[in-house]
DOLO-582042 format. One record per residue (C-alpha): residue number from 1; x, y, z. Coordinates in Angstrom, 2 decimals. Layout:
NUM X Y Z;
...
This chain:
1 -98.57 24.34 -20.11;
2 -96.19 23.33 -22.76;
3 -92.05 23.23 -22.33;
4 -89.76 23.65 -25.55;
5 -86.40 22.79 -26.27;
6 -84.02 22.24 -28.99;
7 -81.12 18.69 -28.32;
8 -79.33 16.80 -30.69;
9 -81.40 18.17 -33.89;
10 -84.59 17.57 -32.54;
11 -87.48 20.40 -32.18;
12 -89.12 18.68 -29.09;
13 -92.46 20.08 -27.38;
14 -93.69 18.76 -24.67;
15 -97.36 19.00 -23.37;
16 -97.00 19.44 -19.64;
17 -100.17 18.13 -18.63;
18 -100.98 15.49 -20.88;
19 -97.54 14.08 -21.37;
20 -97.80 14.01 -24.87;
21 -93.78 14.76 -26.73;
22 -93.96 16.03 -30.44;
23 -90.80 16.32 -32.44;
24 -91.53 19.15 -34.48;
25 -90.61 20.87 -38.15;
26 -88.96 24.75 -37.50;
27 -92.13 25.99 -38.57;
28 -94.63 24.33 -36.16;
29 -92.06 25.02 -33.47;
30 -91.96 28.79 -34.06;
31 -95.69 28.54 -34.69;
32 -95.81 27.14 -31.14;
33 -93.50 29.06 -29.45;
34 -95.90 32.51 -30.51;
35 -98.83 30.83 -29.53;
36 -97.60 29.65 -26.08;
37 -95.96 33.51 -25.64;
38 -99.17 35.15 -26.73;
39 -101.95 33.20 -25.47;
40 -100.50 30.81 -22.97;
41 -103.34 28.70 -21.28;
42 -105.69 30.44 -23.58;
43 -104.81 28.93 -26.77;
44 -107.42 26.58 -26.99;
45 -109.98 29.05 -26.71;
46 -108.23 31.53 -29.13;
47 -107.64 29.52 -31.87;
48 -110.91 30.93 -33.93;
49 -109.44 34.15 -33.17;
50 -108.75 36.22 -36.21;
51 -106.26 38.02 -34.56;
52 -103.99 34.98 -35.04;
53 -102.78 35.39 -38.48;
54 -102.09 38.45 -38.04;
55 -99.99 37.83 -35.23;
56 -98.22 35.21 -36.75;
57 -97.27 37.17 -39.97;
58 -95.74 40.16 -37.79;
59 -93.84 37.47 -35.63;
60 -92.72 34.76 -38.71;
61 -94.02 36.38 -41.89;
62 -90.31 37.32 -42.68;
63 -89.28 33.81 -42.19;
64 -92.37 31.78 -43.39;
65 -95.32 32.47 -46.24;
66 -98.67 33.29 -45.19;
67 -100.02 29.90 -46.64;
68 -97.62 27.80 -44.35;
69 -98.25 29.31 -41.56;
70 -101.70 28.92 -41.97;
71 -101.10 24.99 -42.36;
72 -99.35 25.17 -39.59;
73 -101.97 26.48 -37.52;
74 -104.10 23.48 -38.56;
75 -101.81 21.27 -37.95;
76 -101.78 22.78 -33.97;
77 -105.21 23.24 -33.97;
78 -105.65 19.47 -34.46;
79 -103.35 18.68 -32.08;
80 -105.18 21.01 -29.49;
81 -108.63 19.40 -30.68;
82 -107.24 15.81 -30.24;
83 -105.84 16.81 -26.30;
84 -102.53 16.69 -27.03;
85 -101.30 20.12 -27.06;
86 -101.98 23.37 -24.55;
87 -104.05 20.80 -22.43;
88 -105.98 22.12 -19.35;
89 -104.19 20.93 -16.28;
90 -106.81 17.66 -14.89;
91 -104.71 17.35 -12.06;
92 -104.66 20.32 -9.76;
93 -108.80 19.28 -8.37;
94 -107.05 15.89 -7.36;
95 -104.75 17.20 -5.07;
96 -107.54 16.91 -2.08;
97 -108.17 13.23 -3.32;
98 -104.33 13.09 -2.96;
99 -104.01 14.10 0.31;
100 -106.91 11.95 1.82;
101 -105.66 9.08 -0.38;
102 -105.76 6.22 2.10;
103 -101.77 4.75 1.92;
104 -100.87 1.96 3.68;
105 -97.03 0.94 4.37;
106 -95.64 -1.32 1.88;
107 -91.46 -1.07 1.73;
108 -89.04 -0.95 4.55;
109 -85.37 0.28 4.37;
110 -84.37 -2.39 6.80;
111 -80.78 -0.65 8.48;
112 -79.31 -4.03 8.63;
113 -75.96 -2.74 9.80;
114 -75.06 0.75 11.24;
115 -71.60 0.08 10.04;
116 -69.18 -0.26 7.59;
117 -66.04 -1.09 5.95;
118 -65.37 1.52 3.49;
119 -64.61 4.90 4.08;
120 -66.43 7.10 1.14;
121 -65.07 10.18 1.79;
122 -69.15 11.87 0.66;
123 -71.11 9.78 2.76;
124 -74.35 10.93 4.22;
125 -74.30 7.95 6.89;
126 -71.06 8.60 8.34;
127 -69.55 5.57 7.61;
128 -72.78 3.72 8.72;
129 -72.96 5.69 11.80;
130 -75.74 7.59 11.05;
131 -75.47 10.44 13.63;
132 -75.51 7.95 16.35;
133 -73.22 4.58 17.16;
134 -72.38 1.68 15.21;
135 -74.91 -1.34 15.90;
136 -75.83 -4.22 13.96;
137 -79.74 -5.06 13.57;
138 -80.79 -8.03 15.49;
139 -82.85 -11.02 14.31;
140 -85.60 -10.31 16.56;
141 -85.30 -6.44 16.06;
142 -85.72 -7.36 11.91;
143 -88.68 -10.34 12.40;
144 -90.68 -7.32 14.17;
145 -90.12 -5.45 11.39;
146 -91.36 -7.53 8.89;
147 -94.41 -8.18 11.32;
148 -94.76 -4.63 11.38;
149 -94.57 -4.36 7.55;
150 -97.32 -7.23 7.35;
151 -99.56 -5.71 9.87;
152 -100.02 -2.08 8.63;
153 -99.69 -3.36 4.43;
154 -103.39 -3.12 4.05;
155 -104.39 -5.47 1.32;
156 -101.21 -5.15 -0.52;
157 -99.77 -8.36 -1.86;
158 -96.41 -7.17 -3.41;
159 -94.22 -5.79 -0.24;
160 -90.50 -4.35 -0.70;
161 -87.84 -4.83 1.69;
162 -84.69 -3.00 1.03;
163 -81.50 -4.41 3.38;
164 -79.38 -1.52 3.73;
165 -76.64 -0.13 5.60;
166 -73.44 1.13 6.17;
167 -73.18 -2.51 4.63;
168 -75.51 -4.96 4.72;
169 -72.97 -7.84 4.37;
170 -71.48 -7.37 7.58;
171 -74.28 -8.64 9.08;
172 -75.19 -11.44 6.74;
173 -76.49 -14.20 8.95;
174 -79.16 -11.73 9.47;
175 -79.91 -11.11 6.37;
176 -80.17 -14.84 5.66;
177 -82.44 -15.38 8.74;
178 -85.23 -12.60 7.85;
179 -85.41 -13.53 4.34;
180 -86.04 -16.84 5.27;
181 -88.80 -15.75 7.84;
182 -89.99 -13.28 5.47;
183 -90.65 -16.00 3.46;
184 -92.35 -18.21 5.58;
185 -95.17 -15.36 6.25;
186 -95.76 -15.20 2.74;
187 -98.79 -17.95 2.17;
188 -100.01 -17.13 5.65;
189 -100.48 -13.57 5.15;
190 -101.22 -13.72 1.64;
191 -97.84 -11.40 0.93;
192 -94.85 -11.75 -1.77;
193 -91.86 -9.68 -0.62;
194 -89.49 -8.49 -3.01;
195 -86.16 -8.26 -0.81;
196 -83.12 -6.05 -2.48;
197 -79.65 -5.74 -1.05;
198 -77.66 -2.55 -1.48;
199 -73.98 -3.48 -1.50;
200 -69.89 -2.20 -1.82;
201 -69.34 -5.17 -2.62;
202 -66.15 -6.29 0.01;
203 -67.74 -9.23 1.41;
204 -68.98 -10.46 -1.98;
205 -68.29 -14.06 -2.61;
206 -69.86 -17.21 -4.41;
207 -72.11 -18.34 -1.62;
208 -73.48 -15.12 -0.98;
209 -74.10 -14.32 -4.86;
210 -76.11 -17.96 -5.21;
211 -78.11 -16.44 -2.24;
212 -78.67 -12.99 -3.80;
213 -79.60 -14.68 -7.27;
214 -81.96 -17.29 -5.34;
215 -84.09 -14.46 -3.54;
216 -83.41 -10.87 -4.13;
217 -85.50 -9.23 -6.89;
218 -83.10 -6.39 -7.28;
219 -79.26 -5.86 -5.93;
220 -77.76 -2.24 -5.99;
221 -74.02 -2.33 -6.07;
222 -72.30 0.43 -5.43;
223 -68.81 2.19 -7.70;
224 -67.88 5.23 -8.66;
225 -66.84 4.78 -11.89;
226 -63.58 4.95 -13.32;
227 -60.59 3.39 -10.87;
228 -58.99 6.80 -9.74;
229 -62.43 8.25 -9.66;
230 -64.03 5.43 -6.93;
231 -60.22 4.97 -5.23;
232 -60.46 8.42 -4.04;
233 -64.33 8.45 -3.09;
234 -64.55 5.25 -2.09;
235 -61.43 4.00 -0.26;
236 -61.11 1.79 2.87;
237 -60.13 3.10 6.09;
238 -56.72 2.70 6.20;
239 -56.82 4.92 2.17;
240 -56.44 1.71 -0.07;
241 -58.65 1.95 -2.90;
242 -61.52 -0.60 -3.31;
243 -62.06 -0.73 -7.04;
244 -59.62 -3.48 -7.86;
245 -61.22 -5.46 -5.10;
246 -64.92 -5.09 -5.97;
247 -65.33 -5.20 -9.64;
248 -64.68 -8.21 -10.72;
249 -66.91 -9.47 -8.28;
250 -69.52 -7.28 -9.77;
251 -69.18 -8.39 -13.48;
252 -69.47 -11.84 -12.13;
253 -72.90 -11.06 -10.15;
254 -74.55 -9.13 -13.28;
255 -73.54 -11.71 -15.24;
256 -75.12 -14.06 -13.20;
257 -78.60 -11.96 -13.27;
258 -78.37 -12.39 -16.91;
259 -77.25 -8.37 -16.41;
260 -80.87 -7.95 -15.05;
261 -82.40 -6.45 -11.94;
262 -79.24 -5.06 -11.08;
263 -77.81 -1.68 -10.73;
264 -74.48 -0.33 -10.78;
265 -74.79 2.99 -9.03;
266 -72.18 5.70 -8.38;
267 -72.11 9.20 -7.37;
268 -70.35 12.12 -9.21;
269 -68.80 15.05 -7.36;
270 -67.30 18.50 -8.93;
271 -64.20 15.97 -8.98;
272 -65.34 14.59 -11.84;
273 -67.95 16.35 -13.77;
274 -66.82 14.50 -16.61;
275 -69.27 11.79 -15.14;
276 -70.28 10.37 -18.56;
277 -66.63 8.98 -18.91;
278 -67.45 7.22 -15.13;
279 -70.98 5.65 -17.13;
280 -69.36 4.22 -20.29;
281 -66.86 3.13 -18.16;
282 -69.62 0.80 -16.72;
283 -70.63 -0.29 -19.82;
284 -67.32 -0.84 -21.04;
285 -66.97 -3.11 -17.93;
286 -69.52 -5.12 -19.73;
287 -72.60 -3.74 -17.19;
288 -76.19 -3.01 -18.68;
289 -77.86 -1.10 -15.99;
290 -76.62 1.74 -14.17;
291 -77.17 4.82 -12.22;
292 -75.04 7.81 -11.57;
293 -76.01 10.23 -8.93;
294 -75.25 13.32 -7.90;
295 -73.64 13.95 -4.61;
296 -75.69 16.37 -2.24;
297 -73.78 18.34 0.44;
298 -73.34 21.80 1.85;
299 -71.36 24.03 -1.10;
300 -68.57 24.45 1.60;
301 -68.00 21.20 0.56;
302 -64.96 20.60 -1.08;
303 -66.72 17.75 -3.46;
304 -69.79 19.32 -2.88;
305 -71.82 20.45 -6.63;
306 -72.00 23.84 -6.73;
307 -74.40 26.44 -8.63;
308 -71.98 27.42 -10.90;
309 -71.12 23.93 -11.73;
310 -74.30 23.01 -13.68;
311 -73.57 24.10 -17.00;
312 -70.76 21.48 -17.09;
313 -73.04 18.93 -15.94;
314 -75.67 20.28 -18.33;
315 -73.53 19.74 -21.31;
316 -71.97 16.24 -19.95;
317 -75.95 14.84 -19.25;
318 -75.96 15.67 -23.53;
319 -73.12 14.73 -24.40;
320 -73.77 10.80 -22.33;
321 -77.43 10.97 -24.22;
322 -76.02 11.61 -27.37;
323 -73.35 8.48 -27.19;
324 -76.62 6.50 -25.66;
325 -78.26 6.98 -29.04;
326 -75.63 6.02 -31.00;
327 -74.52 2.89 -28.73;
328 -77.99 1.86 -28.90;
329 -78.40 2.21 -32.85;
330 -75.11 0.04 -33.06;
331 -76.46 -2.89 -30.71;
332 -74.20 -1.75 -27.59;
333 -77.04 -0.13 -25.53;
334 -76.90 -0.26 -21.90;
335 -79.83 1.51 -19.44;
336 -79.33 4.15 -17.39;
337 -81.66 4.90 -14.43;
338 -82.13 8.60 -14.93;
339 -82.95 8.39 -18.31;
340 -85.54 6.00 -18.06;
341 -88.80 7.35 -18.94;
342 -92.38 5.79 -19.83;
343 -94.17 8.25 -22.41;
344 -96.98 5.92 -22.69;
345 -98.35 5.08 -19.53;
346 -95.67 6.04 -16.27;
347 -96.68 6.46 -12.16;
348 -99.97 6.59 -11.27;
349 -101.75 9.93 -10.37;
350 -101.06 9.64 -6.80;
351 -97.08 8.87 -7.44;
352 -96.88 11.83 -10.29;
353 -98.40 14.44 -7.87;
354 -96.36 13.53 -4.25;
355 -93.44 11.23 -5.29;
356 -92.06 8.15 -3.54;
357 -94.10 7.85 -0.55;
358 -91.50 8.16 2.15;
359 -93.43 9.10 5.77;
360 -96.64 7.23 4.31;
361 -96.01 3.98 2.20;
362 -92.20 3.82 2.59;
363 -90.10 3.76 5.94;
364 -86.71 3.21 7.20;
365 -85.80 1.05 10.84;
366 -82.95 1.52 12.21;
367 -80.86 -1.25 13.77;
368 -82.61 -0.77 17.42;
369 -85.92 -0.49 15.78;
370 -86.64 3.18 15.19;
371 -88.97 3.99 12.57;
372 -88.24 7.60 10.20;
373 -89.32 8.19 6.99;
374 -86.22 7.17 5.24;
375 -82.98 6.75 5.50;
376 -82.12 10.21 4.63;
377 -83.93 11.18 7.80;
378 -81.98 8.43 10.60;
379 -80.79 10.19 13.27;
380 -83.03 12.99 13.45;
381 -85.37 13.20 16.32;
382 -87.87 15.63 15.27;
383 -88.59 12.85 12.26;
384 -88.95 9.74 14.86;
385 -92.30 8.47 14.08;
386 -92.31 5.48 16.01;
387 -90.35 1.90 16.45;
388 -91.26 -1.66 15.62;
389 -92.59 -2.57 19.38;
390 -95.50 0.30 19.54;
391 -95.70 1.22 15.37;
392 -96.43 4.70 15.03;
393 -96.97 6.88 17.64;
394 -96.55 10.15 15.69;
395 -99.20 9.84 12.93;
396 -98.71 14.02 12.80;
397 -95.62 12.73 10.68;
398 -96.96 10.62 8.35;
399 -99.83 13.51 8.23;
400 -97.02 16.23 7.09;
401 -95.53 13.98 4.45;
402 -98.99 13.24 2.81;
403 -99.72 16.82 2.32;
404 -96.89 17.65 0.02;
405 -97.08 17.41 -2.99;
406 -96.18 19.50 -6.55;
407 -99.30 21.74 -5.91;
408 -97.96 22.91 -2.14;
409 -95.02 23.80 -3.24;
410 -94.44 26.92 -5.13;
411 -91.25 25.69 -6.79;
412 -92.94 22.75 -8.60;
413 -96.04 24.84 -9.72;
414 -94.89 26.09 -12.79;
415 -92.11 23.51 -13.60;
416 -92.54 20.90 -16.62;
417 -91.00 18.30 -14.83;
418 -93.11 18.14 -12.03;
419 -95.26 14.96 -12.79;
420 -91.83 13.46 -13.58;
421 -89.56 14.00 -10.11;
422 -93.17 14.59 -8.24;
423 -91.74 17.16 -6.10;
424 -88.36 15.74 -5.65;
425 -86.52 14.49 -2.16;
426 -88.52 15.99 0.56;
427 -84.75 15.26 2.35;
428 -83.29 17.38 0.54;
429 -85.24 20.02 1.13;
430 -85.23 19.87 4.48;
431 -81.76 19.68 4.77;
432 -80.79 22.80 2.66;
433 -83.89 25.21 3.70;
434 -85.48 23.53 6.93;
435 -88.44 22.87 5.38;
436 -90.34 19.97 3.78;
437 -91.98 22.50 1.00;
438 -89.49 23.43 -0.88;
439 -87.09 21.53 -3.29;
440 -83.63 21.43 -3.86;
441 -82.83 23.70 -7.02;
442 -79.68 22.61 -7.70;
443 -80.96 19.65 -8.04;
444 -83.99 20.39 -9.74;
445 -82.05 21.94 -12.68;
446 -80.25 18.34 -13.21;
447 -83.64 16.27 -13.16;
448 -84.97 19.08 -16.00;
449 -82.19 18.65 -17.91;
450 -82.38 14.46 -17.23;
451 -86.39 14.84 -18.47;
452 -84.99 16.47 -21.63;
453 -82.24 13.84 -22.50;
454 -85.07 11.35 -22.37;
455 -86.99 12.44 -24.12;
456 -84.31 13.21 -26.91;
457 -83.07 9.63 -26.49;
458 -86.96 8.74 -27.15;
459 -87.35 10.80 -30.13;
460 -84.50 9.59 -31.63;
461 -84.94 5.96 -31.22;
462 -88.46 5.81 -32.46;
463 -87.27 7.62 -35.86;
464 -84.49 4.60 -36.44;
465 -87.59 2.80 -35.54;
466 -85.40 1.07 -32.06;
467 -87.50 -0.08 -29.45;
468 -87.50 2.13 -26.35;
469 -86.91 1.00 -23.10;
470 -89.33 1.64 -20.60;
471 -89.03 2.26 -16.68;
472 -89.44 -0.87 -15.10;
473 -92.26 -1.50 -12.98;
């Protein structure tokens, strides 16, 4: 299975199932493009065919001479030979070894605080609420957690504990207290936790930064973007924007992580689909790494994105990779999350084939000590697997989540990006068709559209001979 396309001058094909990207001449492109038409999977075994030429001539002969498309066929042919090109898909006979692939829970999504003090007018929490009441985690509630975390983590050394919210600073103390426990378990237990905070940014201030710097491994911090874009998305209750508050606060904190392990993220709506002004905005703000999501919600929604939407957002996700390349060939690079992508190595098999691991390796708690599989799933009963005093009492759960995977669902089958989004937010899917196996497509045109910008961004680099960034592990 191969996937063409044509951005920013390059000819780029990309070999599904071996991950190999070639940026090609018009000649071995067109070349490719009959071969993939004609013979599909069977190209390898028809390349001796002497039908070929002949095929080729009809199709390019008034474009190309006989001689170079001959070469050109060589040139494939080697790349076929060498398993880089129209490569048999290895992965499909793993999907059993996938499924009875022994996972053990390593990363919570601790709900430090059902609350908050914002008032983002898209938010899938309700303010914090979370389809419930407003509560605030308790020591105890947490410690159990992190026992629980400890207890079912296998032999895992490396676990992830992600304080969320609402806001997490609201209930700082908290925070504070099960770091410092989580900490103490460490040597016993033979366990490193990497804690992250996900933040607006309100209650920011200098003690709590030296805190974040001392022991989070990663701090999310959430804007919008420009300051009329995040004032209306992300205002307090009583309307007042936040922006003015939170941003200087934000360039002081990234520039106290040495602008690493950080991320600014914001969410775009169809209020601004001119989204790639909201990312160099960041950078111009002096930040390195971002992230700029897309807001999910019912097409009745006003902000909502909406189907007919995309080819806006198709041409802005160019246009932002186009400025990328040239910011980054004039020393001005900055990282954005969605178009970071590892050509040379990337996820294991298990991660490329069923995705993040939520229901299995990854859970949320919720301030009383509910367990779900993730936060996108709170509040919903018929996803309660558990809670942290008797751990999972619904392995039929866990069970369903560890089936899926891009080989159980028909939309992923025959998509190119599959062994990049794995399948995509099993969330979203259930959300928009009440069903765990399917996939958002809405959002599944944006992530093809992010594969191909990265891999542009790729190509173009490694001709000026830049180094690439890679996804961080």
């Amino acid at each position: 299975m191969i996937h063409q396309y044509k951005n920013n001058g390059y000819n780029i094909v990309l070999d599904v199932n071996s991950g190999s990207v070639h940026v090609m001449d018009d000649l071995c492109y067109d070349v490719t493009e009959v071969l993939d038409r004609q013979y599909g999977e069977l190209v390898s075994e028809s390349l001796s065919s002497p039908e070929i030429s002949g095929i080729l001539e009809r199709e390019l002969g008034s474009t190309y001479k006989k001689e170079e498309l001959e070469e050109a066929l060589l040139e494939i042919a080697d790349l076929v030979k060498a398993g880089q090109l129209f490569t048999k898909d290895a992965f499909a006979g793993m999907v059993q070894m996938v499924k009875e692939h022994k996972t053990v829970v390593k990363a919570l999504c601790l709900h430090i605080a059902h609350d908050c003090n914002l008032a983002c007018k898209y938010c899938f929490a309700e303010e914090g609420e979370y389809h419930g009441r407003r509560a605030l985690m308790s020591y105890e509630v947490g410690r159990k957690a992190l026992d629980f975390l400890i207890a079912n983590s296998g032999n895992r050394h490396n676990l992830e504990v992600d304080f969320f919210g609402g806001e997490p600073l609201m209930n700082w103390q908290v925070v504070k207290d099960l770091v410092a426990y989580g900490r103490a378990q460490e040597k016993p237990y033979n366990k490193r936790f990497r804690f992250t905070v996900t933040t607006n940014g309100v209650l920011l201030n200098d003690e709590i930064q030296e805190f974040i710097n001392q022991e989070m491994d990663n701090v999310v911090l959430s804007l919008d973007g420009r300051k009329e874009v995040n004032d209306r998305m992300r205002p307090f209750r009583n309307g007042k924007g936040s922006y003015d508050l939170i941003v200087p606060k934000f360039q002081k904190l990234a520039e106290s992580r040495n602008q690493e392990k950080y991320y600014i993220r914001g969410t775009f709506t169809r209020e601004n689909l001119d989204f790639a002004e909201d990312i160099l905005h960041f950078a111009d703000l002096g930040f390195k790494q971002m992230s700029m999501e897309p807001v999910v919600g019912d097409e009745s929604d006003p902000y909502a994105i909406r189907r007919e939407d995309l080819p806006a957002i198709m041409k802005e996700y160019d246009h932002l990779a186009q400025i990328m390349v040239e910011r980054e060939k004039s020393g001005k690079g900055f990282h954005f999350f969605h178009f970071m992508i590892d050509l040379d190595g990337g996820p294991c098999v298990v991660k490329r084939l069923s995705g993040c691991g939520s229901g299995t390796e990854y859970l949320a708690v919720t301030p009383w000590g509910d367990l779900y599989p993730c936060h996108q799933f709170v509040g919903q009963e018929e996803f309660l697997m558990g809670n942290v005093d008797d751990g999972i009492v619904k392995p039929e759960i866990a069970d369903e989540f560890r089936s899926l995977n891009v080989y159980s669902k028909e939309s992923c089958k025959n998509c190119f990006a599959k062994f990049y989004c794995s399948g995509g937010c099993m969330a979203n899917s259930y959300h928009f068709h009440g069903t765990l196996q399917d996939t958002y497509e809405t959002g599944c045109e944006m992530e093809r559209k992010r594969v191909e910008c990265a891999i542009m961004i790729k190509a173009a680099l490694a001709e000026q001979g830049k180094e690439v960034y890679h996804e961080e592990k």
